[in-house]
C-alpha positions in Angstrom: -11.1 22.6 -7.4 -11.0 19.2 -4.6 -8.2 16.4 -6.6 -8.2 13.2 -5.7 -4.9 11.6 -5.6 -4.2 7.8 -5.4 -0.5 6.7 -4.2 0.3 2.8 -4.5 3.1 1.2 -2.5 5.4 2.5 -0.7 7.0 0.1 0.4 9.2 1.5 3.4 10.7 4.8 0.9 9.7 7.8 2.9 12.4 10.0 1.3 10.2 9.2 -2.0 7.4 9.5 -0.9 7.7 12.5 0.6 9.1 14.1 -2.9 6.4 13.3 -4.4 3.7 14.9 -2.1 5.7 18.0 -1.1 7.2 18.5 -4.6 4.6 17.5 -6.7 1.4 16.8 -5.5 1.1 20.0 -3.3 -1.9 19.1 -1.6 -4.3 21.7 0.5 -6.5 20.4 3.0 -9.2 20.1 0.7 -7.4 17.4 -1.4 -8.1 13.8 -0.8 -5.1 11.1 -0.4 -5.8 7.9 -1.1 -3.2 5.1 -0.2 -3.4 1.5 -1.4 -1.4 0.1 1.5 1.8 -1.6 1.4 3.7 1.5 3.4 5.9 -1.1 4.9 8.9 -3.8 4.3 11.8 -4.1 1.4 12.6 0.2 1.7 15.0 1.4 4.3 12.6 3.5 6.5 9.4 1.7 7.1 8.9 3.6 10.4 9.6 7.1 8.5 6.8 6.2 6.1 4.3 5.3 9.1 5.6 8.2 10.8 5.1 10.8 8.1 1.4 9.6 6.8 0.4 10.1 10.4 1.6 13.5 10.3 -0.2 14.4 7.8 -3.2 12.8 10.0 -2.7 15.2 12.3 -2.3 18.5 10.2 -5.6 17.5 9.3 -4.9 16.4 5.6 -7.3 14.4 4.1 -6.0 10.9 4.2 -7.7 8.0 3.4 -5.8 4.2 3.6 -6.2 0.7 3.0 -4.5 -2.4 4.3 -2.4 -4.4 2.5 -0.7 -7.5 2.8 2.5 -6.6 3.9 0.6 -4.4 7.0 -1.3 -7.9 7.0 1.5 -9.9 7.6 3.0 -7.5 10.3 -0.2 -7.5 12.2 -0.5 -11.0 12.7 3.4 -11.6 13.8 2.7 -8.9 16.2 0.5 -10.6 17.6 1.2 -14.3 17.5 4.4 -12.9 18.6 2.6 -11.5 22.1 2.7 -14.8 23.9 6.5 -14.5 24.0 7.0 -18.3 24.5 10.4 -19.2 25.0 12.5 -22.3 24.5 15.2 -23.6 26.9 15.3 -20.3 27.8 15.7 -18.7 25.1 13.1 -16.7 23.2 12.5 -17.5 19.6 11.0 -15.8 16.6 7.6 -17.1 15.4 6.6 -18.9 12.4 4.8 -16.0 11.0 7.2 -13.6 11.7 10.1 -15.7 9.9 7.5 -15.6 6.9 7.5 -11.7 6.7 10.8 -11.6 7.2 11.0 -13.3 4.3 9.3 -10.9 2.5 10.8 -7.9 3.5 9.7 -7.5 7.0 13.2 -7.3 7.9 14.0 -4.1 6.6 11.1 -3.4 8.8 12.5 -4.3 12.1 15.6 -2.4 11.4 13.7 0.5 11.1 11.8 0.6 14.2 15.7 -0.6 15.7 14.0 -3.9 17.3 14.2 -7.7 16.7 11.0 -9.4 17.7 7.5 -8.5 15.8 6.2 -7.6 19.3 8.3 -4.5 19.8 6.9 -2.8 17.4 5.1 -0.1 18.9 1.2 -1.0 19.7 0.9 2.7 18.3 2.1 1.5 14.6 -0.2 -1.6 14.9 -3.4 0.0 15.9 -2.7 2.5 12.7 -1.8 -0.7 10.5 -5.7 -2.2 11.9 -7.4 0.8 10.8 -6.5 0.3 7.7 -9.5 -1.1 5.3 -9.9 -3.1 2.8 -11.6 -1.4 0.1 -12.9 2.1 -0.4 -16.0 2.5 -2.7 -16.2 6.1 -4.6 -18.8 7.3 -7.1 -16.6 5.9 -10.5 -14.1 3.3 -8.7 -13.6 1.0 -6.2 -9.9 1.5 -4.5 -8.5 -2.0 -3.2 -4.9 -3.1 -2.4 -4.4 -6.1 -4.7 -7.8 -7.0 -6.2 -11.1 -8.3 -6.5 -12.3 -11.9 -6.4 -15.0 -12.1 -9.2 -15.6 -15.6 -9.2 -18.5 -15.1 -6.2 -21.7 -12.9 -6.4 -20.1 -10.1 -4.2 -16.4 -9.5 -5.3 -16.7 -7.4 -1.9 -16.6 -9.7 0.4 -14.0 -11.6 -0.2 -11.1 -9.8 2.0 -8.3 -12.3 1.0 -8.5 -11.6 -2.6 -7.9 -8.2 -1.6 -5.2 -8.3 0.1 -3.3 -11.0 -2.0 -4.8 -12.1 -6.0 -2.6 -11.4 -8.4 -5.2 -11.8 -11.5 -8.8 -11.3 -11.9 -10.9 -10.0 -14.5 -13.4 -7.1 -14.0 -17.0 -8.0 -14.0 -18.4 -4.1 -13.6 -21.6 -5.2 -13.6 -21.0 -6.8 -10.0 -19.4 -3.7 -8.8 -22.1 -1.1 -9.6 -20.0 -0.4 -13.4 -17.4 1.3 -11.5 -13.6 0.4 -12.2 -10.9 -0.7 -9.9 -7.7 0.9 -9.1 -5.3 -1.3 -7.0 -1.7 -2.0 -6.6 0.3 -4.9 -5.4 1.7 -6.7 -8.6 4.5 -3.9 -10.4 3.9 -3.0 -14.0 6.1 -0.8 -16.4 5.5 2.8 -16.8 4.5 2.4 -20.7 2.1 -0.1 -19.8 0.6 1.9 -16.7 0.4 5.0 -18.8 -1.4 3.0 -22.4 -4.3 2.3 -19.5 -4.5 4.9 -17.9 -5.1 7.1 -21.0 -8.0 4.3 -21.9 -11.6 3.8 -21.7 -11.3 0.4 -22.6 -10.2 -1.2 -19.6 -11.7 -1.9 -16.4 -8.4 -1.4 -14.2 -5.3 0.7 -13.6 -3.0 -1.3 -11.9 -0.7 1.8 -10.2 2.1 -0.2 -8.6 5.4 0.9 -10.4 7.7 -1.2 -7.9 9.2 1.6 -6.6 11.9 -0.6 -4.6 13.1 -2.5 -8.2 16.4 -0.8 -8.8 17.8 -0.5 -12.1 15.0 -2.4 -14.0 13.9 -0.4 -17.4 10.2 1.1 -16.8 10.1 0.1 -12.7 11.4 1.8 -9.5 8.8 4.9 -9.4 6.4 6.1 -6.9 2.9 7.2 -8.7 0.5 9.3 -7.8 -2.7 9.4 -9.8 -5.4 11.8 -9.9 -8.9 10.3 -10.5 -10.8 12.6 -12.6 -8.0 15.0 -14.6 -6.4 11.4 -15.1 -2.8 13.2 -14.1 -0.4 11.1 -13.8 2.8 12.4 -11.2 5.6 10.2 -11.3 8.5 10.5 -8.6 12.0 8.3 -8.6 12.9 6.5 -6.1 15.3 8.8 -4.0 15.7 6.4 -0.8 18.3 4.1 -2.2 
């Protein structure tokens, strides 16, 4: 029987994530992966994490991804980053790129070995784009960060996806289907109390796999939409 596996951020640990797929998942080619985005920034091997999705791309896995808002933030220093402007001679980083630095882009760039946003491969970039913002299934709607209920159609509102931090699910304006993100971390107890309900309208699955040494965090999850399995792999990069 087809699973359907969801896998939140993964924030540049491709040692975990790969654990958690080739160790525990298992998937044939008939199973679907779903990612939520954030596969970049704060881990050690951002690049390895890129790398390795895209192989399983090409061994003609069924993968499935959205963007998130650290893929966001790369984009856009990549390219305001193209014009290459310099000062007195010497080049100097960009405004957005010092943001995502900020943020973790900077474990980034050591990964792909370069300085400037713009040397990251246009390969990696043109992956990032492809990434979208929401997928609609026949029970849930998959989305990085959230939905913005506040307007007549939460699914237009691409900023709230990439970025809110709260909202409360109106299922009536999403054809009574419930949302799985990621983005904001939440402990494993509380995770598992909602995934094992039918009284809420969400499962948040971000476990913040890159918070070491913090009681109920630093896990990637994988979750399976209709068995409602719940894989749960430590983080192994750090």
């Amino acid at each position: 029987m087809k699973k359907s596996w969801v896998i939140p951020d993964i924030h540049g640990c491709k040692k975990t994530l790969q654990a958690l797929i080739e160790k525990q998942i298992k998937p044939d080619k008939f199973d679907e992966l779903y990612f939520l985005g954030d596969f970049i920034d704060r881990g050690p091997d951002s690049k390895g994490v890129l790398d390795y999705i895209m192989q399983l791309e090409n061994q003609e896995f069924r993968v499935q991804f959205l963007r998130g808002n650290h893929e966001d933030y790369c984009i856009k220093a990549w390219e305001e980053d193209q014009t290459k402007k310099h000062f007195l001679g010497m080049r100097q980083k960009k405004k957005i790129q010092k943001i995502w630095e900020s943020h973790g882009g900077k474990e980034t760039l050591v990964s792909f070995g370069v300085k400037y946003a713009s040397e990251i491969p246009e390969l990696y970039i043109a992956w990032m784009k492809k990434g979208r913002y929401y997928i609609e299934l026949d029970q849930h709607i998959l989305v990085h960060a959230g939905l913005n209920f506040n307007i007549d159609d939460p699914l237009t509102d691409t900023f709230a996806m990439l970025w809110t931090r709260e909202f409360r699910v109106q299922r009536e304006k999403i054809r009574n289907k419930k949302v799985i993100h990621g983005h904001v971390p939440v402990d494993l107890e509380f995770m598992h109390h909602v995934m094992q309900s039918n009284s809420y309208n969400f499962i948040d699955l971000d476990n913040g796999v890159y918070m070491e040494n913090i009681a109920g965090y630093g896990n990637l999850v994988a979750f399976e939409l209709y068995s409602r399995e719940q894989l749960i792999q430590s983080n192994i990069d750090f």
